[in-house]
C-alpha positions as CSV (number, residue, x, y, z in Angstrom):
1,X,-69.1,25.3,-22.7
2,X,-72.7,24.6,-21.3
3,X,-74.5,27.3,-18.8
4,X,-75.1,25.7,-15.8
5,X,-78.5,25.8,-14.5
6,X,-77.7,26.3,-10.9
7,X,-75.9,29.9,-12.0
8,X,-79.0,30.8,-14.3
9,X,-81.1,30.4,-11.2
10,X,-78.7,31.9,-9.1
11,X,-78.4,34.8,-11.4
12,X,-82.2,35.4,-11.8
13,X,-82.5,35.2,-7.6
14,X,-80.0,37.5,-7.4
15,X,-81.8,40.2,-9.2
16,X,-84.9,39.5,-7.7
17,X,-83.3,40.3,-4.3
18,X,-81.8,43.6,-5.7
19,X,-84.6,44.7,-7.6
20,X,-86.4,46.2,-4.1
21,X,-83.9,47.7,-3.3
22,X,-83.4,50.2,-5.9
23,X,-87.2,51.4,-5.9
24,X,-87.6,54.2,-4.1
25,X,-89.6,54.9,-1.1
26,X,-91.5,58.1,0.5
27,X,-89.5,59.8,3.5
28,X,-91.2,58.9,6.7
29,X,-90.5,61.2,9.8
30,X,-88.0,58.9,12.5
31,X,-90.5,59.1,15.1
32,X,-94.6,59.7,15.1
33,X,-94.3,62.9,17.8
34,X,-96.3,65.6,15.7
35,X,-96.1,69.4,17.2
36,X,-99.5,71.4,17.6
37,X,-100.6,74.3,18.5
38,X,-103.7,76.1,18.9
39,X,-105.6,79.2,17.2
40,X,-104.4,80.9,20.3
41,X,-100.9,79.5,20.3
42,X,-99.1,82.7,19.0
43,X,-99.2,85.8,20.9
44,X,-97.4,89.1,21.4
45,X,-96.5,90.0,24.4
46,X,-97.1,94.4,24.3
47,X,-98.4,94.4,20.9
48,X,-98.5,98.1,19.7
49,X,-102.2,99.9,19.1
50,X,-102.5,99.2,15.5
51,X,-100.7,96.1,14.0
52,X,-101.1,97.0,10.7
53,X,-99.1,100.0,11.3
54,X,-96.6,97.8,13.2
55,X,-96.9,94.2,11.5
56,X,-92.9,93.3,12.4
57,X,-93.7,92.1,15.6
58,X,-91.5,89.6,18.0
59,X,-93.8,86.6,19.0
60,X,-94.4,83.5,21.3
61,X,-95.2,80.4,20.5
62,X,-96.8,77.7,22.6
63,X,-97.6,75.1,22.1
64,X,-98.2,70.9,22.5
65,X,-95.9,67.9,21.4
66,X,-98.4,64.6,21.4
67,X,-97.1,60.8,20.4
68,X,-94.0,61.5,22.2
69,X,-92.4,58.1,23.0
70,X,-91.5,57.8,27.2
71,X,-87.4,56.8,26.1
72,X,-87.0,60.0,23.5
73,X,-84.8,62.3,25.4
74,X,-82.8,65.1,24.7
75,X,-86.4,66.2,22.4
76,X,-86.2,69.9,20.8
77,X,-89.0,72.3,19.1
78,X,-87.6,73.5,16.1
79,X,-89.9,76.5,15.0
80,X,-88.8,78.4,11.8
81,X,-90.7,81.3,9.9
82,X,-90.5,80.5,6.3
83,X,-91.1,83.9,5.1
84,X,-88.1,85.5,6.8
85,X,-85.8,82.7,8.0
86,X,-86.2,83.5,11.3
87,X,-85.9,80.4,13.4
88,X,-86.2,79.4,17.4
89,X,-84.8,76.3,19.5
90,X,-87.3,75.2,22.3
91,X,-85.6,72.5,24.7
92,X,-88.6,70.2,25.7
93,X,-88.2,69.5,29.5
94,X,-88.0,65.6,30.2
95,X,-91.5,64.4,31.0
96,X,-93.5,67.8,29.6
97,X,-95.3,67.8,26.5
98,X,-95.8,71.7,26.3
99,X,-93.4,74.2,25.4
100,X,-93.1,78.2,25.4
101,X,-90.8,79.7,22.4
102,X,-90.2,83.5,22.8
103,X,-88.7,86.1,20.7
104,X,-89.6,84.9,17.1
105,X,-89.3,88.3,15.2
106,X,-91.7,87.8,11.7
107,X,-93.8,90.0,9.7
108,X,-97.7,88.8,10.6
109,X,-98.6,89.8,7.0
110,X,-96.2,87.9,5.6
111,X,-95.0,84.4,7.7
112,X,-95.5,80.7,7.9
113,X,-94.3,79.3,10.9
114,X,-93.0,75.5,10.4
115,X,-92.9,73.4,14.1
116,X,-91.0,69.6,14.2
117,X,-89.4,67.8,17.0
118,X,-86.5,66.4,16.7
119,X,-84.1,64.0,18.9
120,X,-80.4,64.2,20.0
121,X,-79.4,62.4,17.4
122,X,-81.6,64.3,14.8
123,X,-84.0,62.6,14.3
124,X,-87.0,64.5,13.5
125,X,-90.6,64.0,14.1
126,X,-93.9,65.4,11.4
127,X,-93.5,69.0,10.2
128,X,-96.3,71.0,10.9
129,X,-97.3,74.6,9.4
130,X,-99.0,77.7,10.4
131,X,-99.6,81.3,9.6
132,X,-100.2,83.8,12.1
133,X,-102.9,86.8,10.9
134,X,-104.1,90.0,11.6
135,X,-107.8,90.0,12.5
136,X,-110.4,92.7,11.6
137,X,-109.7,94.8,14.4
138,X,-106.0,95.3,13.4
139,X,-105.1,94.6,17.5
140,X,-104.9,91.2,17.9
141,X,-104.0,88.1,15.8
142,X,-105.3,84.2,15.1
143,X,-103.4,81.0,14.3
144,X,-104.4,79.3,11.2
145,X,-103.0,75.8,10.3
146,X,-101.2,75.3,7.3
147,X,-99.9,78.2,4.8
């Protein structure tokens, strides 16, 4: 029995329609709200005389959320120290763009802190990573992006 033409081309359209769809494709965040924050945007509240001596210290984290979208609501700061596994939830307040997370415990010789947004629904926004330090002094400490 002949093929008929009409199911060859058929056939052939057929897997040119599938084809796309089994070639894979990067993971883009579900929104383009990015979180930020400063080389000031960790602190300790009564940090001790020497943090070298004391580098397990409980932190804050401050911070900025820009390219939020005026519908996103129910928008939370996820900020998680990969080192330890020590993590925080910052509620956004509707209409702010700056948050305050407090009692983060992590090691400041040892930490990298990762910051996203991410929706009710869980949708999340761009990851972002930073490492808090000890500076020269051994008193204070400085934000640096990345890890």
């Amino acid at each position: 029995m002949p093929f008929p033409k009409h199911r060859a081309f058929a056939g052939i359209l057929l897997a040119a329609l599938c084809l796309p769809a089994c070639a894979t494709h990067e993971v883009e965040p579900a929104f383009r709200a990015s979180v930020f924050i400063d080389d000031r945007g960790i602190s300790i509240p009564l940090p001790p005389p020497s943090l070298i001596d004391e580098p397990q210290q409980e932190v804050e984290v401050q911070g900025e959320v820009v390219g939020l979208d005026d519908e996103a609501s129910g928008l939370v700061v996820h900020i998680m120290d990969g080192a330890s596994g020590a993590e925080i939830d910052v509620p956004l307040e509707d209409g702010s763009t700056s948050f305050l997370g407090t009692g983060l415990s992590i090691d400041l010789t040892d930490n990298c802190l990762e910051l996203w947004l991410a929706d009710d629904d869980g949708r999340e926004g761009d990851h972002s990573y930073y490492k808090a330090v000890i500076d020269e002094s051994g008193t204070m400490i400085s934000v640096i992006e990345g890890c």
